[in-house]
N, CA, C and O atoms as CSV, one atom per row, in Angstrom:
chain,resi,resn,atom,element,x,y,z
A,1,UNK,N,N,5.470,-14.425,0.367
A,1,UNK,CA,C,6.617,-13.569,0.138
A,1,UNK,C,C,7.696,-14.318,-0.640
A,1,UNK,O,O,8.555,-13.634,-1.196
A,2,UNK,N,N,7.741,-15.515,-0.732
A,2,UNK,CA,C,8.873,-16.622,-0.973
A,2,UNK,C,C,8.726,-16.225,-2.330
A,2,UNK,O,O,9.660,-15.648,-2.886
A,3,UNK,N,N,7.280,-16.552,-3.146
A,3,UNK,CA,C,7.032,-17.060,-4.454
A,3,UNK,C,C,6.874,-15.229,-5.154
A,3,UNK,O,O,6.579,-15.032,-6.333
A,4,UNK,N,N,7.116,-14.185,-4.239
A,4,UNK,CA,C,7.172,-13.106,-4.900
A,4,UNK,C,C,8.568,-12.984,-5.470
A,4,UNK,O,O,8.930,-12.737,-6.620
A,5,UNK,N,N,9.395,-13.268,-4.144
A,5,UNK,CA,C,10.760,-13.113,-4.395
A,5,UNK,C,C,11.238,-13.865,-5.324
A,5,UNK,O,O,12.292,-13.496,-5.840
A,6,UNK,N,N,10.625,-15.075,-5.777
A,6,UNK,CA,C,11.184,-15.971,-6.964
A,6,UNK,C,C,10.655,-15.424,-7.994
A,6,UNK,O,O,11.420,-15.562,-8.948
A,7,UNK,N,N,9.408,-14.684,-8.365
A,7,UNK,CA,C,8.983,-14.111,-9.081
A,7,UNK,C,C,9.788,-13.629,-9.917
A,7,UNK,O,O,10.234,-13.977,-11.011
A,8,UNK,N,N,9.980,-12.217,-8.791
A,8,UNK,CA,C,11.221,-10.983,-9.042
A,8,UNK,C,C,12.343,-11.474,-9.791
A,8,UNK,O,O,12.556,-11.089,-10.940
A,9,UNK,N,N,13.155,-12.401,-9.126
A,9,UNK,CA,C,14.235,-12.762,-9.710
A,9,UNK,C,C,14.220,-13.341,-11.211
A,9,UNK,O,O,14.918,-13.040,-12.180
A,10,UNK,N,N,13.272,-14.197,-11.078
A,10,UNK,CA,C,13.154,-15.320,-12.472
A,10,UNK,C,C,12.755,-14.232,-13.521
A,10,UNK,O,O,12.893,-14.445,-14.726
A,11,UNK,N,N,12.078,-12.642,-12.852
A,11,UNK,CA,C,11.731,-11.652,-13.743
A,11,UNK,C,C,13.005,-11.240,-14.513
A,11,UNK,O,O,13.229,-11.285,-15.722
A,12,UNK,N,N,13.910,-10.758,-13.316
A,12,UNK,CA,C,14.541,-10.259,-13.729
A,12,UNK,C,C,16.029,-10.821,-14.876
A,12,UNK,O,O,16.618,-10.311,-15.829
A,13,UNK,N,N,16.126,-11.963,-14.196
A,13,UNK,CA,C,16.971,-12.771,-15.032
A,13,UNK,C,C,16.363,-13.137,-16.340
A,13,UNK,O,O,17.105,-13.867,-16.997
A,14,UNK,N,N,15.265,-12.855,-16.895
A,14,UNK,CA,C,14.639,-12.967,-18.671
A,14,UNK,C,C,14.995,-11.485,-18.799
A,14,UNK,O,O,15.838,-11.434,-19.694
A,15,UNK,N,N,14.741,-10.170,-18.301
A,15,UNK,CA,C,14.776,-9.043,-18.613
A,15,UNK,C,C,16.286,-8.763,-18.956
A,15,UNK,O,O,16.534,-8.177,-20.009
A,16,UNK,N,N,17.422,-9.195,-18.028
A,16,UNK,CA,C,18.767,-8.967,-18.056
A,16,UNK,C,C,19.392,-9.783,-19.261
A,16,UNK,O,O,20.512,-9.567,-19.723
A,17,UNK,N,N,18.548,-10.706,-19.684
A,17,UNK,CA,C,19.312,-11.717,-20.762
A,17,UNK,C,C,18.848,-11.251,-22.325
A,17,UNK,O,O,19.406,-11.685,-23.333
A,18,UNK,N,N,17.701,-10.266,-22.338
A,18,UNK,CA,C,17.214,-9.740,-23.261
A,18,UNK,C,C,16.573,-10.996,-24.368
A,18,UNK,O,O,16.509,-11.183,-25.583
A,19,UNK,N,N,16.233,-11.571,-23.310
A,19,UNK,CA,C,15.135,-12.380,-23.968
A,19,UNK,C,C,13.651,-11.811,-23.711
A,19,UNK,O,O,12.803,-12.433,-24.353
A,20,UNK,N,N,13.255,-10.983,-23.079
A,20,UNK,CA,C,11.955,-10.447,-22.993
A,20,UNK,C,C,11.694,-9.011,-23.942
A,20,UNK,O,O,12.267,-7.935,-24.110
A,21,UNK,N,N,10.543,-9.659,-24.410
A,21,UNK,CA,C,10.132,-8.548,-25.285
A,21,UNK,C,C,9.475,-7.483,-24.847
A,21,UNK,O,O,9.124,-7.592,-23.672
A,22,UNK,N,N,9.149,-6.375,-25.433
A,22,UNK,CA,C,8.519,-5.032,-24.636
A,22,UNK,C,C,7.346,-5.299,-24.638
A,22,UNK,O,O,6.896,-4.268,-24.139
A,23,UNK,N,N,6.145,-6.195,-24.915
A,23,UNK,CA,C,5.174,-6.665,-23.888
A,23,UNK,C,C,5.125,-7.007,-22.042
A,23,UNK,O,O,4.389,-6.634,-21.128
A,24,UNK,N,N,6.444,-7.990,-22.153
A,24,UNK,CA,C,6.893,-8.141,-21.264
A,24,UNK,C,C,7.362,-7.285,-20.444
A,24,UNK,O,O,7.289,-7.391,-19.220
A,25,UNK,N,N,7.672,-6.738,-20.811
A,25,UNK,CA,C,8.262,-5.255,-20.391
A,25,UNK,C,C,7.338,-4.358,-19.306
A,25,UNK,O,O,7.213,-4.330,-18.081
A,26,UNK,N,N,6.782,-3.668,-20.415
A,26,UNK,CA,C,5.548,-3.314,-20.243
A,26,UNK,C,C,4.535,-3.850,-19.199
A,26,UNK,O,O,3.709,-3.081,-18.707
A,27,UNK,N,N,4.594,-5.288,-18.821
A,27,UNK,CA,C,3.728,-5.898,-18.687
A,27,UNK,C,C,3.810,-5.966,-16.493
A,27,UNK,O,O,2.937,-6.208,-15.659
A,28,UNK,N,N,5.375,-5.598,-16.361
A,28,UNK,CA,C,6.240,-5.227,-14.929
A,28,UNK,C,C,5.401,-4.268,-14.373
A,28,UNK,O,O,4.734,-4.336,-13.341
A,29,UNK,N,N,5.564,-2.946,-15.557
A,29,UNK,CA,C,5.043,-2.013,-14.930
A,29,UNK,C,C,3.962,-1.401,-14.694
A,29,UNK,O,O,3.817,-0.288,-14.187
A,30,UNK,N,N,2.800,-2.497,-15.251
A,30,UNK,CA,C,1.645,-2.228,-15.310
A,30,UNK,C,C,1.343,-2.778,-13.242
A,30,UNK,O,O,1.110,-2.133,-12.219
A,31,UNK,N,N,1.544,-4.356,-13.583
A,31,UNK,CA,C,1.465,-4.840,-12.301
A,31,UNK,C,C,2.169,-3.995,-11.129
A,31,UNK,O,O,1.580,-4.343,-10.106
A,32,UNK,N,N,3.057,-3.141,-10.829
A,32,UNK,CA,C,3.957,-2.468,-10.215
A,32,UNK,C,C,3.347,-1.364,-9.810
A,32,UNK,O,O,3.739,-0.768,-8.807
A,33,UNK,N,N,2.005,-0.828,-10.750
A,33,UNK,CA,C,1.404,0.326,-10.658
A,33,UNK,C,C,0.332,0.017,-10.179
A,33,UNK,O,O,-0.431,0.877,-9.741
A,34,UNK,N,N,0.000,-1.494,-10.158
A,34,UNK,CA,C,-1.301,-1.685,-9.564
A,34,UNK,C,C,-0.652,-1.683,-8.508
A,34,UNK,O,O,-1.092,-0.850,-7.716
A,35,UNK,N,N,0.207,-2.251,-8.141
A,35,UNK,CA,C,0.531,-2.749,-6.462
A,35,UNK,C,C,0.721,-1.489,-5.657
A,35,UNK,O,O,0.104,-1.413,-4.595
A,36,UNK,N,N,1.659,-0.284,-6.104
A,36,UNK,CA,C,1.559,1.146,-5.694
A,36,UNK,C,C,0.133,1.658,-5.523
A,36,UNK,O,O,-0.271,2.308,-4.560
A,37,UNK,N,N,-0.452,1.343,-6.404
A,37,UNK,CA,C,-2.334,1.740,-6.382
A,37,UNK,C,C,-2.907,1.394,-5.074
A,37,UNK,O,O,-3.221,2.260,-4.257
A,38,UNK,N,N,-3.007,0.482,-4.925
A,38,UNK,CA,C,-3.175,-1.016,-4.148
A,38,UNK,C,C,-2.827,-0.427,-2.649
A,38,UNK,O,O,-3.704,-0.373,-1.787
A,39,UNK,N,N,-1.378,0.039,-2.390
A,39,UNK,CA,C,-0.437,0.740,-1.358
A,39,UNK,C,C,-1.259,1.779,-1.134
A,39,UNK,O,O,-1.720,1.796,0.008
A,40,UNK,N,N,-1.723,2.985,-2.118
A,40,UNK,CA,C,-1.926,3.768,-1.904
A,40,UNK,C,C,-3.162,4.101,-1.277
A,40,UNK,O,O,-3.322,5.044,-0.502
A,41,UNK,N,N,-4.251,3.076,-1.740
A,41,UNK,CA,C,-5.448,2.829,-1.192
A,41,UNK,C,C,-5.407,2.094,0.429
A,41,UNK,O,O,-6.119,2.579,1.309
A,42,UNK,N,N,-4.741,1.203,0.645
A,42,UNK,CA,C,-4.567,0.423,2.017
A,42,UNK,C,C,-3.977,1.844,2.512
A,42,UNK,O,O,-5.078,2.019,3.034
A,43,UNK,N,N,-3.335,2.912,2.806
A,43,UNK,CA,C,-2.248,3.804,3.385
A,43,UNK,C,C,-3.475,4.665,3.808
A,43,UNK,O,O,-3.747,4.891,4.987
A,44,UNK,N,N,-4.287,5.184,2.611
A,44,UNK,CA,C,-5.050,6.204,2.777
A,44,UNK,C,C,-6.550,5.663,3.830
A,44,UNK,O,O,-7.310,6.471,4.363
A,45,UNK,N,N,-6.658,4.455,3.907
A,45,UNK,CA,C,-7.977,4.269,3.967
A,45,UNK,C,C,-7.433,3.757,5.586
A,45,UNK,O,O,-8.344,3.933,6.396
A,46,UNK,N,N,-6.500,3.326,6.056
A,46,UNK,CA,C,-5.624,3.006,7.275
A,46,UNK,C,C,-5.353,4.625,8.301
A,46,UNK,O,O,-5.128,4.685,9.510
A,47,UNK,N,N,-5.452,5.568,7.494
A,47,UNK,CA,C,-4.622,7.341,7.723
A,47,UNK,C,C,-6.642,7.264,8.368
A,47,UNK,O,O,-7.018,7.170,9.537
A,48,UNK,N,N,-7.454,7.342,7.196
A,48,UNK,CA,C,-9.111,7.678,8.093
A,48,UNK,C,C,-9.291,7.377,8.794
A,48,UNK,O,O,-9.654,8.228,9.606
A,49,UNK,N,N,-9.270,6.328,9.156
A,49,UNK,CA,C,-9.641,5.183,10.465
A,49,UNK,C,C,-8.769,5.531,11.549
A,49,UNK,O,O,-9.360,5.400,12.620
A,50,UNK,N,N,-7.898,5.820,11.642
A,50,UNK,CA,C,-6.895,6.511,12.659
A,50,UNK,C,C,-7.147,7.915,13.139
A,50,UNK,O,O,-6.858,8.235,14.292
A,51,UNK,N,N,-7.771,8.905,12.137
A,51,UNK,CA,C,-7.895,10.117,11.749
A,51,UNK,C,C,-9.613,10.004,12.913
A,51,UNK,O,O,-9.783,10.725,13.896
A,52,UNK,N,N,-10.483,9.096,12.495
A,52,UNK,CA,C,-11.582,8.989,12.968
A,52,UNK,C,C,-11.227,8.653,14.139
A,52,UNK,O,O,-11.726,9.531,14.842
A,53,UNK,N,N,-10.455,7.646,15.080
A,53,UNK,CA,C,-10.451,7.369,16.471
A,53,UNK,C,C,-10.152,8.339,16.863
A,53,UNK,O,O,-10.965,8.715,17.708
A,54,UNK,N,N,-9.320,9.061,16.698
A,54,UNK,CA,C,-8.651,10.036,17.466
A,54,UNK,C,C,-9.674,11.446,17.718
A,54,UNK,O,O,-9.883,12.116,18.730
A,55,UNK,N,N,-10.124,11.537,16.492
A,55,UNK,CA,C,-11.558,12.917,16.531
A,55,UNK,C,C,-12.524,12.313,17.895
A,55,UNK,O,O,-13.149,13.031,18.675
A,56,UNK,N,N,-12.455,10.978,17.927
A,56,UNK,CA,C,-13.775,10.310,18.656
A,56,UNK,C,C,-12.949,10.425,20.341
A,56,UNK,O,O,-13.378,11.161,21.230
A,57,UNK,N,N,-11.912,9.668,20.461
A,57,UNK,CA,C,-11.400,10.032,21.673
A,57,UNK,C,C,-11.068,11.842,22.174
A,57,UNK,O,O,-11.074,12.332,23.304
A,58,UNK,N,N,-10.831,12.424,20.979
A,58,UNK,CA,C,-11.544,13.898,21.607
A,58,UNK,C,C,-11.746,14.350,21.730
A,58,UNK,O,O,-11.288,15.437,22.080
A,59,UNK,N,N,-13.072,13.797,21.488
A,59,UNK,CA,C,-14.188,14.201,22.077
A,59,UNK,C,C,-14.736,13.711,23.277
A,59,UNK,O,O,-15.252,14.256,24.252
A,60,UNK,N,N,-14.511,12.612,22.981
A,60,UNK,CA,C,-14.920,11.989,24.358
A,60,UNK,C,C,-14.159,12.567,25.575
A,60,UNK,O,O,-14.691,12.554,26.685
A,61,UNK,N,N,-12.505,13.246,25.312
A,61,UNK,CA,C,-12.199,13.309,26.565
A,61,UNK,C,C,-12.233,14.959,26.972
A,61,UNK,O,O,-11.741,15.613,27.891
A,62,UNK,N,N,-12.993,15.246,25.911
A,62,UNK,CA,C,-13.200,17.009,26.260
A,62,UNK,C,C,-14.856,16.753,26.578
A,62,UNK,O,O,-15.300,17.829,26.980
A,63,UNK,N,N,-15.636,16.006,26.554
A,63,UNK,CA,C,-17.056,16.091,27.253
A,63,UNK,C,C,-16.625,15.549,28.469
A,63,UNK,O,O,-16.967,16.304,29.380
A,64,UNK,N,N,-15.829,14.251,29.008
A,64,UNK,CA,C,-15.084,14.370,30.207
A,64,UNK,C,C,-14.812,15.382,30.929
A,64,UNK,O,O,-15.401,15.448,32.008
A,65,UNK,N,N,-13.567,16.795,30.457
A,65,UNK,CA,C,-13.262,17.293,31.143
A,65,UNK,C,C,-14.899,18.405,31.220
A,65,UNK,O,O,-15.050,18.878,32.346
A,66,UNK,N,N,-15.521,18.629,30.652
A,66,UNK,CA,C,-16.666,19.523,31.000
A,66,UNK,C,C,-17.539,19.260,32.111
A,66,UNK,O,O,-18.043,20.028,32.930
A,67,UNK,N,N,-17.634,17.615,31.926
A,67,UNK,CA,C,-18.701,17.185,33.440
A,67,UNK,C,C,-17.698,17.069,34.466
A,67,UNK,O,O,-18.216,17.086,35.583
A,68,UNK,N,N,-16.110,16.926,34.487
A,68,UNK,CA,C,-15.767,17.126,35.727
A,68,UNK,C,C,-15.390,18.939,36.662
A,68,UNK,O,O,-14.832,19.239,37.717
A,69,UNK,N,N,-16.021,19.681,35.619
A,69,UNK,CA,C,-16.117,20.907,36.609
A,69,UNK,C,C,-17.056,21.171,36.997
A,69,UNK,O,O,-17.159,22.123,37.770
């Protein structure tokens, strides 16, 4: 997290001084879109797996309540 945050900054201080060219530029928001990508895949694939325990517990606790009548 340290060497992101130095990242960021050292980014941003070439961008603010207009020493970076629109490669550079460009080059933010490519990585920025992977990392949202990236988010979006860990979020969704974290939502199934949650989505799946819960179908599984119940079930399990509605074949429970059937054998206890």
């Amino acid at each position: 997290m340290v060497v992101t945050e130095l990242g960021f900054r050292l980014g941003r201080r070439v961008y603010t001084r207009g020493r970076a060219e629109e490669t550079e530029r460009s080059g933010v928001g490519f990585v920025t879109g992977g990392t949202l990508g990236l988010l979006a895949f860990l979020l969704g694939v974290t939502l199934s797996l949650a989505d799946g325990r819960h179908n599984e517990r119940r079930g399990v606790v509605l074949a429970e309540a059937r054998c206890a009548r």
